[in-house]
TORSEBA-562111 format. One record per residue (C-alpha): residue number from 0; residue in one letter; x, y, z. Coordinates in Angstrom, 3 decimals. Example, Ala and Ser with C-alpha at 12.3 -4.5 7.8 and 13.67 -1.06 7.14 Angstrom:
# residues 2
+-----+------+----------+----------+----------+
!  nr ! rest !       xx !       yy !       zz !
+-----+------+----------+----------+----------+
!   0 !    a !   12.300 !   -4.500 !    7.800 !
!   1 !    s !   13.670 !   -1.060 !    7.140 !
+-----+------+----------+----------+----------+
***
This chain:
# residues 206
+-----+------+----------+----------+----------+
!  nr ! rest !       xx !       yy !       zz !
+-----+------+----------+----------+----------+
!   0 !    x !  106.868 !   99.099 !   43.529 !
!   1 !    x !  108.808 !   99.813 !   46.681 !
!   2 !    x !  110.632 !  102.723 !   44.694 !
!   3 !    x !  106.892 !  104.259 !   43.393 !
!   4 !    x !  105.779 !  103.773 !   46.987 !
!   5 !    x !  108.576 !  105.876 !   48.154 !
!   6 !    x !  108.139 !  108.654 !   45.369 !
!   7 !    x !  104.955 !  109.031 !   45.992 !
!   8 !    x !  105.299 !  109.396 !   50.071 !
!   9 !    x !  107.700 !  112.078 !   49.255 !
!  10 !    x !  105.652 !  114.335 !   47.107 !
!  11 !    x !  102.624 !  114.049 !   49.262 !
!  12 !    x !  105.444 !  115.301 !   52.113 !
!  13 !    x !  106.345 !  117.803 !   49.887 !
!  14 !    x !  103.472 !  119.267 !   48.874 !
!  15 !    x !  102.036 !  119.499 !   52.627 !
!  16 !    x !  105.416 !  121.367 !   53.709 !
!  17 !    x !  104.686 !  123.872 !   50.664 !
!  18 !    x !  101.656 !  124.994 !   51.696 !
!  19 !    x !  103.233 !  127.660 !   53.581 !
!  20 !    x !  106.661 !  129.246 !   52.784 !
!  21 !    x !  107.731 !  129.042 !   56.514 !
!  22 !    x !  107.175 !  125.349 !   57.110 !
!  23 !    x !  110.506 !  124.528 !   54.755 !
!  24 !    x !  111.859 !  125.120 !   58.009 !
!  25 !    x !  111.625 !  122.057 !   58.688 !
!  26 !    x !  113.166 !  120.290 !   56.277 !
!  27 !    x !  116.513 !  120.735 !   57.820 !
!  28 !    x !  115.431 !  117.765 !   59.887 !
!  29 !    x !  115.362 !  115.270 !   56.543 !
!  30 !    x !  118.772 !  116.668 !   55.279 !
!  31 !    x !  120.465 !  113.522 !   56.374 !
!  32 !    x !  118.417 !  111.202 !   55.189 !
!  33 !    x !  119.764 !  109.414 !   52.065 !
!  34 !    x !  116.043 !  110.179 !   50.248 !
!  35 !    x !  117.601 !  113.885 !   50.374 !
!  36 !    x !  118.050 !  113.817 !   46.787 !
!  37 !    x !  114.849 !  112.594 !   45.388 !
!  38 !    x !  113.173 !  115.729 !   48.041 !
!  39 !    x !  115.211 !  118.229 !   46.029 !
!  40 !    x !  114.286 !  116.956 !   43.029 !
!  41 !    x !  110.541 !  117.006 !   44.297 !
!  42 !    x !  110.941 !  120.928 !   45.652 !
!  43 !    x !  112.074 !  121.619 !   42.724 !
!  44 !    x !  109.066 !  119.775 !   40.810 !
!  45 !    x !  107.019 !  121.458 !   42.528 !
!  46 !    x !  108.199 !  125.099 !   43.150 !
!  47 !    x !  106.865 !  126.534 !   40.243 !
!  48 !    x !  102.645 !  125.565 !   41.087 !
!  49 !    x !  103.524 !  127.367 !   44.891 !
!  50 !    x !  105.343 !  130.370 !   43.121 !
!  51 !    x !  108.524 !  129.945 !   45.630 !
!  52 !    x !  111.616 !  131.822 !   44.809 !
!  53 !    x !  114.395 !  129.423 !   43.435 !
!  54 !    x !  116.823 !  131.300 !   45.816 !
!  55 !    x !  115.826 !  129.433 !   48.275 !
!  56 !    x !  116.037 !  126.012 !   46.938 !
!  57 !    x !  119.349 !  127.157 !   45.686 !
!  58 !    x !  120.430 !  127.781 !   49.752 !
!  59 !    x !  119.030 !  124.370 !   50.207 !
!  60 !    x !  121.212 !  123.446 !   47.858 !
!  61 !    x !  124.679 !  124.851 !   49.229 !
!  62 !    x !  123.620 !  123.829 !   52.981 !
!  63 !    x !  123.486 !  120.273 !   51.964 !
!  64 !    x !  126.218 !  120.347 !   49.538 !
!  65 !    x !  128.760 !  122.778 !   49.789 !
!  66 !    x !  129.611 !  125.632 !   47.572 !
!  67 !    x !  131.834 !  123.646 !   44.808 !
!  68 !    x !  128.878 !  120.462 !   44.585 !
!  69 !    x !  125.750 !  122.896 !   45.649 !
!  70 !    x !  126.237 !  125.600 !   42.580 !
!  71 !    x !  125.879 !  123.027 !   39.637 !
!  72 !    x !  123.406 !  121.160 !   41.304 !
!  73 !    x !  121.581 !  124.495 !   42.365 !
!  74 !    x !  122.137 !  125.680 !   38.183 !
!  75 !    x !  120.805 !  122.515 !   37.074 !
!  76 !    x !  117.838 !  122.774 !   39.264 !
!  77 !    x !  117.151 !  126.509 !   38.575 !
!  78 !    x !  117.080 !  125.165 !   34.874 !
!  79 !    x !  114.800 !  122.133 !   35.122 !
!  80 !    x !  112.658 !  124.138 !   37.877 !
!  81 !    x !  111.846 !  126.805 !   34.192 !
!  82 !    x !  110.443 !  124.774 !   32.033 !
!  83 !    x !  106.961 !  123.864 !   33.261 !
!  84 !    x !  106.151 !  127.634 !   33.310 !
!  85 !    x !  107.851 !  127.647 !   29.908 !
!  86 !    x !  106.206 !  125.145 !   28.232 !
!  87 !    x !  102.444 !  126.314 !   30.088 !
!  88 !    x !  103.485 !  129.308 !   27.329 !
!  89 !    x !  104.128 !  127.677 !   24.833 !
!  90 !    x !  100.515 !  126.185 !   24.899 !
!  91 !    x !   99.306 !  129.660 !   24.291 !
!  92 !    x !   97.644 !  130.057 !   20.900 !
!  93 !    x !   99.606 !  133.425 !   18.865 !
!  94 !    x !   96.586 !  134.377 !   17.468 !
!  95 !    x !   94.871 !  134.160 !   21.232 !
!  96 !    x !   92.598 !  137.676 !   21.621 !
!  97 !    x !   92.144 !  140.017 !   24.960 !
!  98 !    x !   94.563 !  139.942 !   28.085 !
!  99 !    x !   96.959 !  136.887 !   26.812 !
! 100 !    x !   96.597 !  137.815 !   23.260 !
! 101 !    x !   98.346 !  141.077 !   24.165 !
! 102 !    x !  100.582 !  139.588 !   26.911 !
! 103 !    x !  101.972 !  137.031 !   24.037 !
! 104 !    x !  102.031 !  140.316 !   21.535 !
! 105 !    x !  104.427 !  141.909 !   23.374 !
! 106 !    x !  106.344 !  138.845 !   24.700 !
! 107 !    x !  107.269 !  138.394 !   21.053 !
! 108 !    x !  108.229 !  142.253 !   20.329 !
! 109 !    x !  110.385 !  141.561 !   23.002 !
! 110 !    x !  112.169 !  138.988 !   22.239 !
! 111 !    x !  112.668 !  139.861 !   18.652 !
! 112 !    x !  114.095 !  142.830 !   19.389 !
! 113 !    x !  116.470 !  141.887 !   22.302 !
! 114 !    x !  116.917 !  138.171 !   20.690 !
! 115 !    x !  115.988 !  134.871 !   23.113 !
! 116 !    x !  119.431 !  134.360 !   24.937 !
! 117 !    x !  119.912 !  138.354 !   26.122 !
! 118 !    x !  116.017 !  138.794 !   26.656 !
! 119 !    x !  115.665 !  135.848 !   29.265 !
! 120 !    x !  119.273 !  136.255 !   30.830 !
! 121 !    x !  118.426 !  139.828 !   31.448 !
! 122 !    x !  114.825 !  139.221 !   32.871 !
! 123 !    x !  116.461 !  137.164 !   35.372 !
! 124 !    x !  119.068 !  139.339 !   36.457 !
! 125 !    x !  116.636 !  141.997 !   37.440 !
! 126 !    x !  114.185 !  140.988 !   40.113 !
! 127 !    x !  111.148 !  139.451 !   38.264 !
! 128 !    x !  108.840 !  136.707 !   39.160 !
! 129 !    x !  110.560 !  133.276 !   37.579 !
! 130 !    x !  107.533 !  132.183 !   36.754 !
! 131 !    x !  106.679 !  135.429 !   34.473 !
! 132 !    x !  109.896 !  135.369 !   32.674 !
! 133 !    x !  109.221 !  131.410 !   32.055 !
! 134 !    x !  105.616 !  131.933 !   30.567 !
! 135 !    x !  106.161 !  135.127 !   28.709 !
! 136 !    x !  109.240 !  133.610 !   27.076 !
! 137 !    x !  107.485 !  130.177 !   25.459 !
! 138 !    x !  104.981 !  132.516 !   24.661 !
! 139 !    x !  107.254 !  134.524 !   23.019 !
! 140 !    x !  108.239 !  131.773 !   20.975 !
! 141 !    x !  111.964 !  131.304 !   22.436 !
! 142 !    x !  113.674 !  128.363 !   21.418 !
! 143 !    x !  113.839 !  125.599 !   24.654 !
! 144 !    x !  118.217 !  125.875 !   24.240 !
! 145 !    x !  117.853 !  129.744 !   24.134 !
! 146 !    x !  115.866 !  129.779 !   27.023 !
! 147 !    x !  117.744 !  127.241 !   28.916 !
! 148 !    x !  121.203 !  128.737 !   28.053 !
! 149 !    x !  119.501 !  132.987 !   29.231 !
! 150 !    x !  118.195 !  130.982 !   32.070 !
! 151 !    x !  121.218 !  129.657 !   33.273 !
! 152 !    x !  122.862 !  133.025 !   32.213 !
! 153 !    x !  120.771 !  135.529 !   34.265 !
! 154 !    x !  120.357 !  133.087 !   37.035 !
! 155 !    x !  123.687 !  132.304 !   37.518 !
! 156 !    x !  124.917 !  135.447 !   39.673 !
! 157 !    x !  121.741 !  134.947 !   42.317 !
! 158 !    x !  122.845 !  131.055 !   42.408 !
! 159 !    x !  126.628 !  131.629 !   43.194 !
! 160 !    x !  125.127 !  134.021 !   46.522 !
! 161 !    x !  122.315 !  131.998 !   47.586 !
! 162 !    x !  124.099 !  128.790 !   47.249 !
! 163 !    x !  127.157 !  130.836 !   49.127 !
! 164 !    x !  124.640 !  132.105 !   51.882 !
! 165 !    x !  123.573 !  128.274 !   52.165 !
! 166 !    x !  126.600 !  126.920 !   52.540 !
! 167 !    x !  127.589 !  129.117 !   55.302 !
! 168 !    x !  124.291 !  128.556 !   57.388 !
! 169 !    x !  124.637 !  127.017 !   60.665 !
! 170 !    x !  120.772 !  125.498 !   60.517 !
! 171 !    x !  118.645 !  125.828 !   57.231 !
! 172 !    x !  116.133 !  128.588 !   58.059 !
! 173 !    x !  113.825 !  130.191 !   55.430 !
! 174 !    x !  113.861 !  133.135 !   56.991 !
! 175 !    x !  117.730 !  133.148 !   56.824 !
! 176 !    x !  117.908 !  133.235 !   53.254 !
! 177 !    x !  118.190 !  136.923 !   52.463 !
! 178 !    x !  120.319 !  138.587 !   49.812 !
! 179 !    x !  121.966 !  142.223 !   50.836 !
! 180 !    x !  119.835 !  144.322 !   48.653 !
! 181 !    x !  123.278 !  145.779 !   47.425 !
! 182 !    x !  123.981 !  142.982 !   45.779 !
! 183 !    x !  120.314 !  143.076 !   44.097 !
! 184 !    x !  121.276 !  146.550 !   42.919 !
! 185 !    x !  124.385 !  145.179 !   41.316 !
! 186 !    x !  122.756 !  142.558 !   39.540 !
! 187 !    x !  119.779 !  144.709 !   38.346 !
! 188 !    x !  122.119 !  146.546 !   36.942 !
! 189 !    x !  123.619 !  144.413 !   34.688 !
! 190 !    x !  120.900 !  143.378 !   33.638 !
! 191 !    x !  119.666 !  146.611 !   32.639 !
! 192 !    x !  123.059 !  147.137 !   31.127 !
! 193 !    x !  122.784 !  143.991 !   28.967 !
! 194 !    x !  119.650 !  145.327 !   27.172 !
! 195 !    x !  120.733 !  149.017 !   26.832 !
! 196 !    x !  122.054 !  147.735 !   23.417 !
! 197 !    x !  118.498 !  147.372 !   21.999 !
! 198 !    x !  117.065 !  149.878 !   23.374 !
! 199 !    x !  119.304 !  152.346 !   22.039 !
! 200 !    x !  118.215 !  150.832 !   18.586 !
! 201 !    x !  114.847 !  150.589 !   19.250 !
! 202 !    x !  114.921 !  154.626 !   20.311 !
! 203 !    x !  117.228 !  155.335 !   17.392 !
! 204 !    x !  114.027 !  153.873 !   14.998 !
! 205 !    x !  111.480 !  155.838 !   16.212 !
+-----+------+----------+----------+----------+
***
């Protein structure tokens, strides 16, 4: 009971500190507190219903832990943080009509032509809601292990620098966490570069 008692103090805690994107400033303050983990775990529960970036939990993330503990822990989370959106597509019917009839239409042109893995890696890699890429691939009828391994994939390169720029931060600031938009070229890149293989096919068969 004690343990349920606890759980659910910290997601009411949570959820009032997500109503706004600049109050996780002050979670720094409950960083040393051994409940720590079971907060991550609840930010990252929750982060898909507020629509937060997982950047920043992934900061979080290397600010508490360190670079060589922060990145697997940040990977798992970015992972585990997917598949609510995910599965919300899933729940689509295929034969739905109107705006999500054609949304799931072309999620599944999509994804047949660039194949699960390379479709969601490179959706992440360029700058695209997470929460988009999530949906639009269960409704795209992407296997869970596809989407899990093009998730971890394409999210990979943002974790490494946020959980890099987390690690280095003197106090955990929201505001802080900012990427050098040269880097987001670099990464939008390749991910434009990884489909440029079927899209070359798909132009050759027109």
């Amino acid at each position: 009971m004690r343990v349920v008692a606890v759980t659910t103090v910290a997601l009411v805690v949570v959820a009032a500190l997500l109503v706004s994107p600049a109050a996780l400033e002050r979670v720094h303050a409950l960083l040393a507190s051994p409940w720590f983990p079971l907060l991550l775990v609840a930010l990252y529960a929750l982060r898909p219903l507020f629509a937060w970036p997982i950047t920043v939990l992934s900061a979080l993330c290397g600010y508490r832990y360190g670079l060589v503990i922060g990145l697997p822990v940040a990977l798992c989370g970015a992972v585990a943080t997917s598949l609510l959106p995910y599965y919300v597509g899933r729940r689509v019917p295929a034969d739905t009509d109107g705006f999500l009839g054609r949304l799931t239409a072309g999620s599944t042109a999509y994804f047949e032509r660039t194949g699960g893995v390379r479709g969601v890696a490179a959706a992440r890699l360029v700058p695209t809601p997470a929460e988009a890429i999530s949906g639009a691939a269960g409704a795209g009828g992407v296997p869970v292990r596809a989407f899990a391994l093009g998730t971890l994939l394409g999210e990979l390169p943002w974790t490494v620098a946020a959980v890099a720029l987390g690690a280095g931060l003197d106090r955990f600031v929201v505001s802080a966490v900012t990427v050098d938009p040269r880097l987001v070229v670099g990464i939008a890149t390749v991910g434009v570069l990884v489909l440029a293989g079927p899209a070359y096919a798909w132009w050759r068969e027109r």
